[in-house]
C-alpha positions as CSV (number, residue, x, y, z in Angstrom):
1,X,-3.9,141.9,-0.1
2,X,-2.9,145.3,1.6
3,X,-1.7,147.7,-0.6
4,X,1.9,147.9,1.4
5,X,2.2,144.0,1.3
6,X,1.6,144.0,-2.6
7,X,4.7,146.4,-2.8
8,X,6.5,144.4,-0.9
9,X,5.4,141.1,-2.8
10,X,6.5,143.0,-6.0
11,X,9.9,144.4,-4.3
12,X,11.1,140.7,-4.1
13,X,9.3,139.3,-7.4
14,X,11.1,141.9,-9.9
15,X,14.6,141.1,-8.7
16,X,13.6,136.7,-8.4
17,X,12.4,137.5,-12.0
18,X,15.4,139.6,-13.4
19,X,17.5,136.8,-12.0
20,X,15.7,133.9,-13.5
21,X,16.0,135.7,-17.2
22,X,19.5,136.4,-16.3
23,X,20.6,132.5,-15.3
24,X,18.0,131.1,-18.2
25,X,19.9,133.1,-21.1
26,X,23.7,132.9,-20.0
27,X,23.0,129.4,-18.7
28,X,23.0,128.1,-22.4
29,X,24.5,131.6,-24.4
30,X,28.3,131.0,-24.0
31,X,28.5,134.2,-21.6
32,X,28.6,132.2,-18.1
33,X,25.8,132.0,-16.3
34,X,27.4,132.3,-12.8
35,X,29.2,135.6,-13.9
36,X,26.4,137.1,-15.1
37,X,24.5,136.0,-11.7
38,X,27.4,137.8,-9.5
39,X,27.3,140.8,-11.3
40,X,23.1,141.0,-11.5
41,X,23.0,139.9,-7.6
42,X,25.8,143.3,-7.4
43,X,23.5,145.7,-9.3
44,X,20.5,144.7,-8.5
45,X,21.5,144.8,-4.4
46,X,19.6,141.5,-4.4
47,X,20.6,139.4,-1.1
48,X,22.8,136.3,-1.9
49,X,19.9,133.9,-3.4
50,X,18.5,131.4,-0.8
51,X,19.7,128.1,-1.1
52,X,16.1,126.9,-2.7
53,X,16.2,129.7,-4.8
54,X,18.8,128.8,-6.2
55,X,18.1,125.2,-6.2
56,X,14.9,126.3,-8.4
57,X,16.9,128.1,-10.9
58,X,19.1,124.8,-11.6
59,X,16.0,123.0,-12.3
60,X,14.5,125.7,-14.3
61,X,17.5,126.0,-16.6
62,X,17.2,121.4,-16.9
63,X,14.0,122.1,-18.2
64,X,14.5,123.2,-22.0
65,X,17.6,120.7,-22.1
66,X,15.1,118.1,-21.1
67,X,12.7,119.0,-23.8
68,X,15.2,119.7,-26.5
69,X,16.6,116.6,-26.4
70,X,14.0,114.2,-25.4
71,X,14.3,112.5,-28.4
72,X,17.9,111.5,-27.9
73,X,17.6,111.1,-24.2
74,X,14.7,108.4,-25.5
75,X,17.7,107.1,-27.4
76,X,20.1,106.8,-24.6
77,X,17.9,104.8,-22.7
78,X,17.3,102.2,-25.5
79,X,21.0,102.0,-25.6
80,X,20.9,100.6,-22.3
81,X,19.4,97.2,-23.9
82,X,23.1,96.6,-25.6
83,X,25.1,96.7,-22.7
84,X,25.7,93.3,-23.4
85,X,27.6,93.7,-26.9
86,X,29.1,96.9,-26.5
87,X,31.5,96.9,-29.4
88,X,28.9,96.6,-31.4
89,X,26.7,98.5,-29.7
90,X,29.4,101.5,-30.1
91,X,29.5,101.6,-34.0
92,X,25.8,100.8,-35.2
93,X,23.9,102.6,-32.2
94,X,23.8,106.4,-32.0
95,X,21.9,106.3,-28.6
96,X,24.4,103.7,-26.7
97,X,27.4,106.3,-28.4
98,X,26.2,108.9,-26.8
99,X,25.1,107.4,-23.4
100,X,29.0,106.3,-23.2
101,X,30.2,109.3,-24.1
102,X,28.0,111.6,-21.7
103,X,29.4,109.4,-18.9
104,X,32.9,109.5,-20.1
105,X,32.6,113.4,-20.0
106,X,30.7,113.8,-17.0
107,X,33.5,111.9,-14.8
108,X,36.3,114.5,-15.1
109,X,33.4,117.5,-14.3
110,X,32.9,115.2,-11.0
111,X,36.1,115.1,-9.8
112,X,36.6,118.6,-10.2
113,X,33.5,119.8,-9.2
114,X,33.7,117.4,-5.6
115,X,37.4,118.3,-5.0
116,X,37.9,121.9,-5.9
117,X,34.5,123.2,-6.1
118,X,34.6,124.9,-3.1
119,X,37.5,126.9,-3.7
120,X,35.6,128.0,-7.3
121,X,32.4,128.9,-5.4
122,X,34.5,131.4,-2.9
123,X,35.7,132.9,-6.2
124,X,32.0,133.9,-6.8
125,X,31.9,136.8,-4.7
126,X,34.3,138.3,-6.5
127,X,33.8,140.8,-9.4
128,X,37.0,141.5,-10.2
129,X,37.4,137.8,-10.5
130,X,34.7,137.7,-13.1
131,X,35.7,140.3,-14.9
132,X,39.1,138.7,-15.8
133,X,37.3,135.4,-16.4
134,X,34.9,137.4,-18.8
135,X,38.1,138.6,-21.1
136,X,39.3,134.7,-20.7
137,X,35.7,133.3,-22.0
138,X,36.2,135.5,-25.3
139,X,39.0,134.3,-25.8
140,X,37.9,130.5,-25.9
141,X,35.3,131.7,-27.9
142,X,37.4,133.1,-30.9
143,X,39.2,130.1,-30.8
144,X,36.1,128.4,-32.2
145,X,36.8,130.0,-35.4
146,X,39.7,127.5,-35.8
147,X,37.5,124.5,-36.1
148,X,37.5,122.5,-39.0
149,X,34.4,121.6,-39.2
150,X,32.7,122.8,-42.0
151,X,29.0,125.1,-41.5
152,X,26.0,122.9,-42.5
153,X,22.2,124.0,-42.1
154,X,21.5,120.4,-41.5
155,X,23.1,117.7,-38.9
156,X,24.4,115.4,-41.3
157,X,22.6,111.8,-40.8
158,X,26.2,110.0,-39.0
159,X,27.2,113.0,-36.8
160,X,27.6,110.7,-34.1
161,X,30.5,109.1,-35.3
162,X,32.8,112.2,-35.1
163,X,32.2,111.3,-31.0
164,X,34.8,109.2,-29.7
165,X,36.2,108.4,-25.9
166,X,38.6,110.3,-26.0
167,X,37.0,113.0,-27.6
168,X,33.9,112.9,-24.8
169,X,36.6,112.9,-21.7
170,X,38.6,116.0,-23.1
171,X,34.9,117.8,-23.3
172,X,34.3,116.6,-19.9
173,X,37.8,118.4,-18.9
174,X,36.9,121.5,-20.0
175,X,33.1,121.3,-18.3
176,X,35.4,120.8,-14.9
177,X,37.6,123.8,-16.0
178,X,33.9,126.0,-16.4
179,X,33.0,126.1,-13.0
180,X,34.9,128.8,-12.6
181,X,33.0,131.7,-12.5
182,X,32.9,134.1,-15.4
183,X,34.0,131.1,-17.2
184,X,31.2,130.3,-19.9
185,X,30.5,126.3,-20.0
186,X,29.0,125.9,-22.9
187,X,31.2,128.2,-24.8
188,X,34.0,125.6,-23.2
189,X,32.6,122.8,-24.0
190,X,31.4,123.6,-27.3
191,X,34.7,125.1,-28.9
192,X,36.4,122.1,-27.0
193,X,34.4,119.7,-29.2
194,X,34.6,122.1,-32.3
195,X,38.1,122.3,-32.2
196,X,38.2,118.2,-31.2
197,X,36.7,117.3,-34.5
198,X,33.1,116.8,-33.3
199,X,30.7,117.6,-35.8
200,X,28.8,121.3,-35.1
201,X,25.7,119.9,-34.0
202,X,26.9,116.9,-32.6
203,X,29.0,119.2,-30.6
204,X,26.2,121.6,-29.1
205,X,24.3,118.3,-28.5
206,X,27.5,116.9,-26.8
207,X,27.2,119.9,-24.4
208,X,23.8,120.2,-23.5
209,X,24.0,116.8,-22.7
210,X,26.4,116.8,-20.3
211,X,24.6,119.6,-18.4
212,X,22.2,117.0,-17.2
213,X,24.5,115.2,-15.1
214,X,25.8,118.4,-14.1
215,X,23.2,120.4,-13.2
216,X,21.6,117.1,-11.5
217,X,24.4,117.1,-9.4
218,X,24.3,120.7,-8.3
219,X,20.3,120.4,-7.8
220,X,21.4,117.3,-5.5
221,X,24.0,119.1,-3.7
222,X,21.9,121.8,-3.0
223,X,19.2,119.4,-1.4
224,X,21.5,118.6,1.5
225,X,21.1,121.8,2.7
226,X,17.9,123.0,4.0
227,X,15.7,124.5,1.8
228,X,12.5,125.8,3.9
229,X,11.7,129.7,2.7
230,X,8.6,131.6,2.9
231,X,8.8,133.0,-0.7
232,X,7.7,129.7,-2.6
233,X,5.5,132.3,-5.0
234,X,8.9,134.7,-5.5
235,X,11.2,131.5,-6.5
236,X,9.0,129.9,-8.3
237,X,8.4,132.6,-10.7
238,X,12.0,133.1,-10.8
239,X,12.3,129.1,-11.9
240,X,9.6,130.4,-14.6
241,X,11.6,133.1,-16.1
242,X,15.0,130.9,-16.2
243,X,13.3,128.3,-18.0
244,X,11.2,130.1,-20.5
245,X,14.4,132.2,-21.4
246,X,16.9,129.4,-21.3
247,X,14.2,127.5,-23.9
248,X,14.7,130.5,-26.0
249,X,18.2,131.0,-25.9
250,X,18.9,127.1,-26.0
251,X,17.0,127.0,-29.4
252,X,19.4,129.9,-30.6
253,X,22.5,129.1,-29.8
254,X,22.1,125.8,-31.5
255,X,21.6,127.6,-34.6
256,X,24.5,129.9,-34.1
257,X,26.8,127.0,-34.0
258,X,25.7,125.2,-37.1
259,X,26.1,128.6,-39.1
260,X,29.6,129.0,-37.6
261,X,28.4,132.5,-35.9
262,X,29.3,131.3,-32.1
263,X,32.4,133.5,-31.5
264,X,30.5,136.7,-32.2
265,X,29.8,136.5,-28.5
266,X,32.8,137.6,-28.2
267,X,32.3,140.7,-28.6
268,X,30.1,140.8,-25.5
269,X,31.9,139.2,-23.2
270,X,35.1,141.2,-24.0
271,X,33.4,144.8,-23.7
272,X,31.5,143.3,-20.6
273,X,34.8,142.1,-19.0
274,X,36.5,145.4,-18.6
275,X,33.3,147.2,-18.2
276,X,33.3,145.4,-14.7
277,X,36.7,145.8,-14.4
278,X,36.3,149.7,-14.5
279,X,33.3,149.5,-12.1
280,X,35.3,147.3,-9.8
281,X,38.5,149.8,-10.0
282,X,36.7,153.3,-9.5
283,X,33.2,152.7,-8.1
């Protein structure tokens, strides 16, 4: 390859890779994903990402999730078999609890993502936007220190039954409420459940969940578009990057929440909010 076309291969590949890291980590850190993604895009003077670039990242993000939690999607698919006796079903199955409860939650996030996300995804272009939204996103975060669920290094054997209906659709609320951008969606999700009574684990599970369904539907929007590019090799690598660090940080912030540390993220997101405030004001 010619010298001045490897340059210009490279040109593209840093910024698709820089991007890929950046939606992998904040896709699953409670920092928002899409905040972080307008503010990189900014910086970086990166061209608003191609539709299958974009497309590519979704699925790179699914992939960790996926892997994670194969063991409990396994689950949820056996729970299918009790459809039949559901009551029951609902009390001695942890699978067919959590199958009913990822649907429960992912209803509300429907709605609001078919009726109002297109007003959300017109506040993506703005900074100023996101750096308000940033301040907002600590503040949801500190409120997970008011959960009274108590730290454990271990997910106690019947987490599952701290999940109820009710529980589930309020989660799914605040998923809807997270596409706003700067807004994080996990850190939503999870100090919804914290504060709901879920159990710590249960809760980060709860979440991750639900970004199936969620990022499936995205991926699926995405595909009614068209999709044809010339830079297969420059997304693709970028898909690499988001899932390799959103494995990483996925494993992480599990952690986090079972120790109780969660809201220290706070203190990135709040510094990180007026930072592009000030940019936004005087640059």
């Amino acid at each position: 390859m010619p010298r001045h076309m490897q340059k210009g291969l490279m040109h593209l590949l840093l910024p698709a890779v820089a991007l890929g890291v950046v939606q992998g980590l904040t896709e699953f850190l409670p920092v928002s994903s899409s905040g972080h993604l307008v503010i990189a895009s900014h910086l970086l003077r990166f061209a608003e990402p191609s539709l299958l670039f974009d497309t590519l990242l979704h699925v790179g993000t699914l992939l960790p999730v996926l892997w994670l939690y194969r063991a409990d999607l396994c689950a949820i698919l056996r729970g299918l078999r009790r459809l039949g006796a559901p009551a029951r079903a609902w009390r001695e199955d942890r699978g067919f609890r959590l199958m009913i409860c990822v649907v429960i939650g992912t209803v509300p996030t429907a709605l609001i993502g078919l009726t109002l996300g297109g007003l959300f995804t017109r506040l993506f272009a703005s900074p100023t936007v996101v750096g308000v939204t940033f301040l907002v996103t600590g503040g949801i975060l500190m409120a997970s220190r008011l959960s009274p669920q108590p730290l454990a290094q271990e997910e106690p054997e019947e987490s599952h039954l701290s999940l109820s209906a009710a529980r589930a659709l309020w989660v799914g609320l605040a998923q809807g409420v997270a596409i706003t951008p700067g807004i994080s969606r996990s850190g939503t999700t999870i100090t919804a459940a914290l504060l709901l009574g879920i159990e710590r684990t249960m809760a980060a599970r709860l979440s991750f969940l639900l970004s199936i369904p969620a990022i499936l539907g995205a991926v699926l929007l995405q595909l009614r578009g068209p999709l044809s590019s010339t830079g297969w090799s420059v997304h693709l690598a970028g898909a690499l990057a988001a899932a390799v660090s959103g494995y990483l940080a996925l494993r992480w912030l599990v952690g986090l929440v079972r120790r109780g540390s969660f809201h220290r993220f706070a203190f990135y997101v709040w510094p990180l909010g007026l930072a592009v405030l000030a940019y936004t004001l005087f640059v």
